[in-house]
N, C-alpha and C positions, 0 to 999 in steps of 0.2 A: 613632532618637533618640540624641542624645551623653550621655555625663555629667554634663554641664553643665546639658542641659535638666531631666535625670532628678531631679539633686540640685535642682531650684525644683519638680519637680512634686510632690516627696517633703514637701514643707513641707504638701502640701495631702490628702496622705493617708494614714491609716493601712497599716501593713503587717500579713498578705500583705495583697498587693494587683497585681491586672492593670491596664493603661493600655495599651487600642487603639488606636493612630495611624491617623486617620479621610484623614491624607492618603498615606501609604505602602498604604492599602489601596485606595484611588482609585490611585494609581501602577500597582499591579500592576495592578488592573482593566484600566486602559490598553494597557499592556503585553502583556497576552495579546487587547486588541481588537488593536494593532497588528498582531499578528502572524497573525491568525485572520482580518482583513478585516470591512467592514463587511455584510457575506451572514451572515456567522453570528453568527447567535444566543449569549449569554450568559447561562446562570444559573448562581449562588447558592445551593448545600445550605449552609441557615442550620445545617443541624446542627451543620458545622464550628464557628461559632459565631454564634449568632444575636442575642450583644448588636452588632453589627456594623449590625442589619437597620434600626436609626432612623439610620444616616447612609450607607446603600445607594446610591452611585453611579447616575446614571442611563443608566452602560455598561450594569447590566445587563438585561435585556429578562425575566428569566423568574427565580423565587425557586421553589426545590422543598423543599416542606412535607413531613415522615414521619411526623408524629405530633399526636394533639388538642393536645400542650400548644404545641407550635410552630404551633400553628393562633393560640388563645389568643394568643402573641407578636404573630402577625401583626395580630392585630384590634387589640390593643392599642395598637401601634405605628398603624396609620389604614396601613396597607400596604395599595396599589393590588391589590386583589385579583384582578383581569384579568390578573394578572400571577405566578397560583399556578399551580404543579404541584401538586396533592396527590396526594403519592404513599406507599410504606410497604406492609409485606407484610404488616401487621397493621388492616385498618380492617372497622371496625363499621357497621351500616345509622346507628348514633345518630353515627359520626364523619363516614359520608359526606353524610347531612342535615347538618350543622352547616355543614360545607366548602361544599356545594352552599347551603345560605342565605347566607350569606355571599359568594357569587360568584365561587365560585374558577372559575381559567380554565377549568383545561384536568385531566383525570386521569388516574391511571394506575391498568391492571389486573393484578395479577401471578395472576389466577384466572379459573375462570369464575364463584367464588361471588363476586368485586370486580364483573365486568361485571353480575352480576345486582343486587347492590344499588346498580351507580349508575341500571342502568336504569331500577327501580324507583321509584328516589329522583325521579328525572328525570319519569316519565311524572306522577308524583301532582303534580307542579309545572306539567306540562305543557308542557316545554322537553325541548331536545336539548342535549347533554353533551359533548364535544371528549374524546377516550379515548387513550392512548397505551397501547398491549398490550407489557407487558415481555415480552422474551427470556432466557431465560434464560443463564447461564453455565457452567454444568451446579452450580449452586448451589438451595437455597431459596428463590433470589429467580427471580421470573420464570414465563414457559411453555415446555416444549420447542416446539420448530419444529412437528411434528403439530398438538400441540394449538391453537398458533397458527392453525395452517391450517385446522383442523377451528371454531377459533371465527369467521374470517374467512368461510367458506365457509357459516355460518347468522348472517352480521353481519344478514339482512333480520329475525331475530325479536325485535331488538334498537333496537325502537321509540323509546327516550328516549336513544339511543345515536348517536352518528359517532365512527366509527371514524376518525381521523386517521392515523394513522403507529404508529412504533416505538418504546420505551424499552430503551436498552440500556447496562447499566454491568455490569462483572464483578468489580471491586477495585481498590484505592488503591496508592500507591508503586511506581506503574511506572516504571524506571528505563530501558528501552530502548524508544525511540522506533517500532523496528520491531513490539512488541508493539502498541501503538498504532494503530498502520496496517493491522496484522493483522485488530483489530476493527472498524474502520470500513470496510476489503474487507469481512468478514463480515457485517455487517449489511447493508450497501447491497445486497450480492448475495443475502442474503435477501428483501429488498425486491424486487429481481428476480424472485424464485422465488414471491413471496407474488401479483405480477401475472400470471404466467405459469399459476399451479394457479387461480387464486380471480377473478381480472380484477380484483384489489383495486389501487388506485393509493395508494401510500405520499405521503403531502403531509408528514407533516415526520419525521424522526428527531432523540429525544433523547438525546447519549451523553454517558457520564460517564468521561471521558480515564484519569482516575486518575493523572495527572502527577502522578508522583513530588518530593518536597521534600527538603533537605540539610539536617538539622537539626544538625551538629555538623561542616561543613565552614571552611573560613575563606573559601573561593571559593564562598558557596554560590549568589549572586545570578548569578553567573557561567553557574555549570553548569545552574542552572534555567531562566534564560534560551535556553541552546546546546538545551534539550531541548524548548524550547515551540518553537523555531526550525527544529527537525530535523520537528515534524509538522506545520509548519503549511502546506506544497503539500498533503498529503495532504487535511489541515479540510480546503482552501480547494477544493479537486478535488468531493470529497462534496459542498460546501456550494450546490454550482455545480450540482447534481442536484436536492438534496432541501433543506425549507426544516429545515434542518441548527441544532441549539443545544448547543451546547458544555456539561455541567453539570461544575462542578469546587466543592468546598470550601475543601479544605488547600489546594490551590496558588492562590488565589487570597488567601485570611488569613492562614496560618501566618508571614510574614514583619513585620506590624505588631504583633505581639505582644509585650510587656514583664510578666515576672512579678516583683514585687518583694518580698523576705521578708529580714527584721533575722536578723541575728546576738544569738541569747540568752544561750548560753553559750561556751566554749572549753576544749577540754581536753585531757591528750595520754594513749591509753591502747595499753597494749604499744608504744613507738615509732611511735604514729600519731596523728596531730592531727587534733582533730574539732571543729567549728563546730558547734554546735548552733542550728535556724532555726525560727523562730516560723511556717513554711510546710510543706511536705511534699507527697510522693507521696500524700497524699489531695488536693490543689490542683494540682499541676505534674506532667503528663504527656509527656515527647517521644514520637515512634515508636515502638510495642512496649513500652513503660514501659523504656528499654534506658538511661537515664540515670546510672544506677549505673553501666555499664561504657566509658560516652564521654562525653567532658567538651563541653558546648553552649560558645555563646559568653556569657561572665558578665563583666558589668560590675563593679564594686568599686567602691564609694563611702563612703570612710572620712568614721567620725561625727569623727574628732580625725586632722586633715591633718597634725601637727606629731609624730604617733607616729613613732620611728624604725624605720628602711628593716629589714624582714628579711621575706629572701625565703622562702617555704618553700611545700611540698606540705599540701593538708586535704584531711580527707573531710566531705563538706558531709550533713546529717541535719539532716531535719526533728522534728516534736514526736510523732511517733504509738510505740507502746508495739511498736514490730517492727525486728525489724535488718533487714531491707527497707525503710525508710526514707531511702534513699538518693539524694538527688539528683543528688551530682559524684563521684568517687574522685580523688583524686592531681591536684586541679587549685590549681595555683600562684598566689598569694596574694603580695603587700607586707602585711604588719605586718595581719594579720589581725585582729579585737578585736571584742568584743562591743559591741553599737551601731550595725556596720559594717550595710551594707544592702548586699545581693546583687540585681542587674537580669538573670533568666535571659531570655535574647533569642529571638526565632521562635516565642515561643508566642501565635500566633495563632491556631491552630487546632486547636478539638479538648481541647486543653491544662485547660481553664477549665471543662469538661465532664466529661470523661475519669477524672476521678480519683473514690478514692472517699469520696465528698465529706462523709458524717456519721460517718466511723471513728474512735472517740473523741471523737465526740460534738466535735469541733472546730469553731471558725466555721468559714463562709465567705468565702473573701477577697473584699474591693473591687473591684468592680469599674468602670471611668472611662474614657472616652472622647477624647481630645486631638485636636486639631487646630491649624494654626498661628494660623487665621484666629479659632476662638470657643473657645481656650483648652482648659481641662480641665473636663469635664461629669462628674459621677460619679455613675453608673447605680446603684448599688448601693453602701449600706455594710456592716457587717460582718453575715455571719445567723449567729445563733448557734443554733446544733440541740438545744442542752439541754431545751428545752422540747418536753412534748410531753403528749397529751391523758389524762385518767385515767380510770376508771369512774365 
């Protein structure tokens, strides 16, 4: 979105405030189907962000759920539930009843105490359950390969269960494409290893790329693009094997993102000039919370066009009581002023989640949905966290 559009959507909503672009997130969608081919599969960790899930493209084929309340979104929204992963390293017998009533597709096990309570769940309904056995990454999440083998190898005592295939994700912000490639050999050739000890036949793998994102490049649609490009013989190799689904978050949202927070104050202390932002690192997150020390790309939209030209360096702080408050350092301004509105760009994902979001007792920002076709929809007005329940 330009400037131009920004300052008409800004008439229609309070600041902070986020604004989704429902059609740049359909683009990307596209853009990694182009390149991955029509064999593979696409899901959607609404985690990234799950206000995104009521205007969900129908590139993608598969939405992966981690948690009751991202359950909750889904039902809410009337999401085609044949079309869940639920998954998360944390579920209850009362979270996998809820999923399993509800009709989630397909699930994941990262235990043997997950396979027994969907079994469980499954037999008292008297239905069979689509199961994906995570592997581990030598992390918290997942099974080693043994214990894999050892659960494949008494998959017959597992009566409300079908064993489907694999879950395999390791971490986000992979910047080398060979990493990539590395874990989809690894997995397939597990799958290999899991027929060969067990006679188990692998029908689909789900992996989670960890495509890396540019959040503070000026080429960053460029370089993103050159990296979905560099892996996609390898997808498109796997996909030709196993009925293969791609799950990605950040790199599929992070680039429809707009966060937008006013200028409150201004002022200059020890030879440094400071904007003070009615927004903050409890709402606006990039990569690693690393925003302080590299400047995103920020839009400027002065409230008085007729202010005269001076150029200078700010350091941009939001409203919370900590000099970690930091959202820009030393990033270059026209005639700075209070009024002005700041549009920090790529925070699509993650960003709107990530923060911490009652620290001082601060609202909530706005959150709005835009497209070209049905205008600006706005999800959410401001929540204010002051309230809260007494004896």
């Amino acid at each position: 979105m330009n400037e131009t559009l920004l300052r008409q959507l800004l008439a229609d909503v309070k600041t902070p405030s986020y604004i989704f672009n429902q059609d740049e997130f359909l683009n990307r969608a596209n853009l990694v189907r182009k390149a991955f081919g029509e064999k593979t599969g696409l899901c959607f960790s609404i985690k990234a962000n799950p206000f995104l899930l009521g205007c969900l493209p129908d590139t993608f084929n598969k939405i992966e759920v981690c948690s009751p309340g991202e359950l909750t979104i889904c039902i809410k929204t009337g999401i085609d539930s044949s079309k869940i992963i639920f998954s998360g390293v944390n579920k209850t017998a009362a979270d996998v009843e809820r999923a399993m009533e509800y009709g989630a597709g397909t699930f994941t096990a990262e235990s043997f105490l997950h396979v027994s309570l969907i079994n469980n769940s499954a037999i008292n309904r008297g239905i069979t359950v689509p199961v994906l056995v995570r592997v581990t990454g030598g992390s918290q999440f997942g099974m080693d390969e043994n214990d894999v083998i050892s659960l494949i190898n008494n998959r017959h005592k597992y009566k409300g269960v079908e064993f489907v295939g694999l879950h395999y994700f390791t971490g986000t912000q992979k910047r080398k494409p060979a990493a990539i490639e590395k874990e989809l050999d690894y997995i397939s050739h597990f799958a290999e290893r899991l027929k060969a000890e067990t006679g188990f036949e692998t029908k689909r793998i789900e992996y989670g790329t960890g495509l890396a994102v540019d959040y503070f490049k000026d080429n960053a649609d460029e370089l993103e693009q050159e990296r979905l490009e560099a892996i996609s013989a390898k997808v498109r190799q796997i996909s030709n094997r196993y009925e293969l689904t791609v799950e990605m978050g950040r790199f599929f949202a992070a680039s429809c993102g707009y966060y937008l927070t006013r200028v409150m104050d201004v002022k200059t202390n020890c030879g440094v000039n400071y904007a003070i932002c009615d927004g903050g690192l409890n709402q606006l997150k990039y990569d690693g919370q690393i925003q302080g020390m590299q400047i995103p790309k920020i839009i400027h939209i002065k409230n008085n066009e007729a202010a005269e030209s001076k150029l200078q360096k700010w350091t941009l702080c939001g409203s919370l009581c900590t000099t970690a408050d930091i959202l820009a350092r030393d990033a270059q301004f026209d005639s700075l002023e209070i009024g002005d509105t700041l549009v920090f760009c790529r925070t699509g994902a993650y960003s709107a989640m990530e923060g911490m979001a009652v620290f001082l007792s601060r609202e909530m920002p706005v959150i709005s949905l835009y497209s070209k076709a049905q205008g600006l929809k706005i999800l959410r007005n401001l929540i204010y966290t002051d309230i809260f329940n007494t004896p």
